[in-house]
C-alpha positions in Angstrom: -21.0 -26.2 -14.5 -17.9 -24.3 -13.4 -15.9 -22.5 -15.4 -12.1 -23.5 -15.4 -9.4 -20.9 -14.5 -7.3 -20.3 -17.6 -4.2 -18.5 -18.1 -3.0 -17.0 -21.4 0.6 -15.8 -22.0 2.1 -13.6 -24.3 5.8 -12.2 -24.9 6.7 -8.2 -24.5 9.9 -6.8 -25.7 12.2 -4.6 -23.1 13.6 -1.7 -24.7 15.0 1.7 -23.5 17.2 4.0 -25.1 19.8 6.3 -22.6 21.7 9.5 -24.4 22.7 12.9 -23.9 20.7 14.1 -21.6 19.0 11.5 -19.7 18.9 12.7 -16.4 15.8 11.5 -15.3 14.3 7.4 -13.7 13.2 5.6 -16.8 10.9 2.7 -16.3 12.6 -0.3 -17.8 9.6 -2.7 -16.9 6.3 -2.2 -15.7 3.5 -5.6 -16.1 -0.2 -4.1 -17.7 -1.4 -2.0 -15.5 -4.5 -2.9 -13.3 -7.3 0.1 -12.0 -5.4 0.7 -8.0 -9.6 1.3 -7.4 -10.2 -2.8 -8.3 -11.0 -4.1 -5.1 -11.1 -7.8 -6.8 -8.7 -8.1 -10.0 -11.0 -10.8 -12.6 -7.4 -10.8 -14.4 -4.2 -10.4 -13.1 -1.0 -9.9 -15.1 2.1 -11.3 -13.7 5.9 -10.9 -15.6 8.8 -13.1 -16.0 11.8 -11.8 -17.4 13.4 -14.2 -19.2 16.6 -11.9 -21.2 17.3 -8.8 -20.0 20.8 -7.3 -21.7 22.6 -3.3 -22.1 24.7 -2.1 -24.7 27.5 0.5 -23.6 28.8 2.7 -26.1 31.0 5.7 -24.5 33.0 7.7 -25.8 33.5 10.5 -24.0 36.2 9.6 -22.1 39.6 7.8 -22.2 39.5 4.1 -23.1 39.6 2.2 -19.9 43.4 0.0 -19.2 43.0 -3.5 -19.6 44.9 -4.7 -16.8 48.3 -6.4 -18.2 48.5 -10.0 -16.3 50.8 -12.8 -16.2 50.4 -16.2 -16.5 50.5 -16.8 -13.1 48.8 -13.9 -11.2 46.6 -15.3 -8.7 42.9 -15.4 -8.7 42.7 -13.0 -6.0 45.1 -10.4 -8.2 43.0 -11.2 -11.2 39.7 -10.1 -9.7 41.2 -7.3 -7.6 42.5 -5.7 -11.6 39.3 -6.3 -12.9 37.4 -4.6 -10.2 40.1 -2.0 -9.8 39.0 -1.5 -14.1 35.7 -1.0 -13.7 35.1 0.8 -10.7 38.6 3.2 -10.6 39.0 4.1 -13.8 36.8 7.1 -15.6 33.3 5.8 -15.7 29.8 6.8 -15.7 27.1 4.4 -14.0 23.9 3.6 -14.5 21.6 2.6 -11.4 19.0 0.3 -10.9 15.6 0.1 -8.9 12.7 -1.5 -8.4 9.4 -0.2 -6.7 6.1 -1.6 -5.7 2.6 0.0 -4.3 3.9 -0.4 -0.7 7.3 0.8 -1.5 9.0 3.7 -3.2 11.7 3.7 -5.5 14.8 1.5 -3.8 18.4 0.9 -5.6 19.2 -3.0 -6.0 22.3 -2.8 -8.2 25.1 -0.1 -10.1 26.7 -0.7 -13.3 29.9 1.4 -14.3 30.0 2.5 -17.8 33.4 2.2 -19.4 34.9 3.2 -23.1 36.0 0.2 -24.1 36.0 0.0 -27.8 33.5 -0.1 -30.2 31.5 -1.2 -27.5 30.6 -4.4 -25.5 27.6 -5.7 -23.9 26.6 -6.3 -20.0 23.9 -9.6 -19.1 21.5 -8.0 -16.2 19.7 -10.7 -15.5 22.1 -12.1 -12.7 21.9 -8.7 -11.0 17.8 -9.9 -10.2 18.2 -13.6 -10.0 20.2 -16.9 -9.9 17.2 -18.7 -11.7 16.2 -18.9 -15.4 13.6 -15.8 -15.0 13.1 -13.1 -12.8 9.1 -13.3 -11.5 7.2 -10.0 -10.6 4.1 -8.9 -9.2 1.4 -7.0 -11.1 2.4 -3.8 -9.1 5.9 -4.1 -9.3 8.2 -1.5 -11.7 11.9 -1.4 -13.1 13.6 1.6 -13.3 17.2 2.7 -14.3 18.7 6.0 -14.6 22.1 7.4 -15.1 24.5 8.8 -11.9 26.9 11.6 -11.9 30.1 9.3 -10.0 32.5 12.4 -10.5 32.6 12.1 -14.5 29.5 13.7 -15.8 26.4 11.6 -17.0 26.2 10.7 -20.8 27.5 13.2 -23.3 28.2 13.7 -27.2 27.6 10.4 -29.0 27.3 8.3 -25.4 24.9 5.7 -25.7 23.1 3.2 -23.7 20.9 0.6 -24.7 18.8 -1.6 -22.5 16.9 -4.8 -24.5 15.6 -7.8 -23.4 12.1 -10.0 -23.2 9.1 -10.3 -20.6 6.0 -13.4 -20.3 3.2 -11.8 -19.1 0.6 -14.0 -18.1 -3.8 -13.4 -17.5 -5.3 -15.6 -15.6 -9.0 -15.3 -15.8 -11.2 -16.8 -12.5 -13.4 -19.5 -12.6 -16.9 -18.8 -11.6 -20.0 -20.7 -11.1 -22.1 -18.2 -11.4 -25.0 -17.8 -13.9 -25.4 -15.6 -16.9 -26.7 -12.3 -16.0 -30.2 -12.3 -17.4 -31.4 -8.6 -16.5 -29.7 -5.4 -14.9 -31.3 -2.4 -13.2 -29.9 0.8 -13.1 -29.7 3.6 -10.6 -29.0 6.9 -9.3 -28.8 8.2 -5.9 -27.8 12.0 -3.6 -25.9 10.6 -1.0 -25.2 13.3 1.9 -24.5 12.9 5.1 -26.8 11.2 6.8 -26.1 7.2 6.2 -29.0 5.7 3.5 -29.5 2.2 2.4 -29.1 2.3 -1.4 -29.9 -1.2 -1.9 -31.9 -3.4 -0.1 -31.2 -7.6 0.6 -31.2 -9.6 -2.8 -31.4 -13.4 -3.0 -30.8 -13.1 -6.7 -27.8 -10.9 -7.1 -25.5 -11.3 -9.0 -23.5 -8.0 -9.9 -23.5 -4.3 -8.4 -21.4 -1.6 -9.8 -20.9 1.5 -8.2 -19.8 4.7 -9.2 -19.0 7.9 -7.6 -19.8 10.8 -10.2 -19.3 13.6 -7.6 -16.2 15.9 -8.4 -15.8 17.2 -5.3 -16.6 14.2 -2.5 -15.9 11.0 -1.9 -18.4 8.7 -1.0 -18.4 5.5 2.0 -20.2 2.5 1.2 -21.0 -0.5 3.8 -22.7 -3.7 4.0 -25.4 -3.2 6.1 -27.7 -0.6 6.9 -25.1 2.3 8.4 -22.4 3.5 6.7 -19.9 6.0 8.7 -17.9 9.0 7.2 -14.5 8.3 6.6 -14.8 4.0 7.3 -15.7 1.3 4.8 -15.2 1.4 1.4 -14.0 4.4 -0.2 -15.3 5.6 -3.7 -12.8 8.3 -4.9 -14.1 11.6 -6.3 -14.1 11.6 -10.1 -15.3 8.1 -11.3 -14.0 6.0 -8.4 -15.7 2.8 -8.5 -16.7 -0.8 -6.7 -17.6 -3.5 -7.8 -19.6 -6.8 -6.3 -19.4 -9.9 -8.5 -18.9 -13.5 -8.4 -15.4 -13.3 -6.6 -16.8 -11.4 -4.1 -20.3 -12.0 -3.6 -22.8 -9.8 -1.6 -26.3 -10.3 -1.2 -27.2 -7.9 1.8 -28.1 -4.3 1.9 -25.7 -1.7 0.8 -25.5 1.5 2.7 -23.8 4.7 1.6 -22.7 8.3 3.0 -21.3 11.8 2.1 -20.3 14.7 3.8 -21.8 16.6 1.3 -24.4 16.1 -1.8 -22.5 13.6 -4.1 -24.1 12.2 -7.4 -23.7 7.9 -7.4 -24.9 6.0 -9.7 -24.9 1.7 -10.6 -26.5 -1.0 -11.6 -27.5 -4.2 -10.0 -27.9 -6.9 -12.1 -29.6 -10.8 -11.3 
């Protein structure tokens, strides 16, 4: 009988603190981190931010003018004071980024930081997104850090405070596989000529690999030639693969080195 996918949530609190001092990208967000050497994730965290607020307290520089308006200033006049406030007057500014593993760093939105007293609050949220949530990918990060606009960053009792609230959820796979009943373990000296490590098996269920060599990587195939530099790539230092019920193998398994490297698995039925 299959086993159903299931998917478990829980709720993580946002909080970062900015002060004298913070120069440097803080990561607002990131979702649980996931090996990069997984070639097949059996869970997979996804975020949605649901509340994602600051708190500006500066006070190292002049209180900011709140613009004097009548009664019958237009819209246009109205908006055109209010950004003339925040983005003319004395200010610091925060940035924003996001970043993914196929993308570095990349701004999506500035805040200015004014004194107005004691303090006041900003709502981020619509900076991401229109909707309820903002959705992210297991690989994707939120960053802020504080820009030098011509004032200075934060100084003397300047503080910035970013809080808000994340659902992660785990999905698990469904599998149909059996329980493992048995597992063999190995060792091998790959070099440079290509060897098969492990022949055909009907019955397989699950092969670990793992590269114990400090100094080479290794290549694995399926099949009986593996070719420097092509196929799958097993870091030096503990990088490892995995063969399982998502992504069932039954052949043979080839491997090669440039140089004598130390792997060693199981394969279990």
């Amino acid at each position: 009988m299959s086993e159903l996918q299931q998917t478990f949530s829980r709720t993580q609190q946002i909080l970062s603190a900015f002060g004298q001092g913070s120069d440097s990208m803080q990561i607002i967000y990131q979702p649980s981190a996931i090996s990069p050497y997984d070639r097949v994730q059996t869970l997979r965290f996804y975020g949605f931010i649901t509340s994602l607020r600051m708190r500006v307290d500066i006070n190292s520089m002049v209180e900011a003018d709140i613009p004097n308006l009548d009664a019958d200033t237009s819209r246009t006049e109205r908006l055109t004071a209010l950004r003339d406030m925040e983005w003319k007057s004395p200010r610091k500014q925060i940035s924003f980024f996001i970043k993914t593993s196929r993308l570095g760093w990349q701004p999506v939105f500035d805040v200015s930081l004014l004194n107005r007293l004691p303090y006041y609050q900003v709502n981020l949220l619509p900076y991401l997104t229109d909707n309820v949530s903002f959705d992210t990918s297991n690989d994707f990060l939120l960053g802020a850090q504080i820009v030098d606009v011509g004032y200075g960053k934060l100084s003397g009792t300047d503080r910035v405070l970013i809080f808000g609230s994340v659902r992660e959820e785990i999905t698990t796979l469904p599998t149909d596989s059996k329980e493992i009943s048995f597992a063999q373990p190995y060792q091998w000296t790959v070099g440079s000529a290509s060897q098969v490590i492990l022949p055909a098996n009907p019955n397989r269920q699950q092969v670990t690999l793992v590269n114990r060599s400090l100094t080479q990587e290794i290549f694995i195939n399926y099949g009986s030639m593996a070719e420097l530099n092509k196929g799958i790539t097993l870091m030096r230092g503990g990088g490892s693969y995995e063969i399982n019920f998502s992504n069932i193998y039954r052949g043979a398994i080839s491997a090669i080195s440039a140089s004598n490297a130390a792997l060693t698995g199981i394969e279990a039925v």
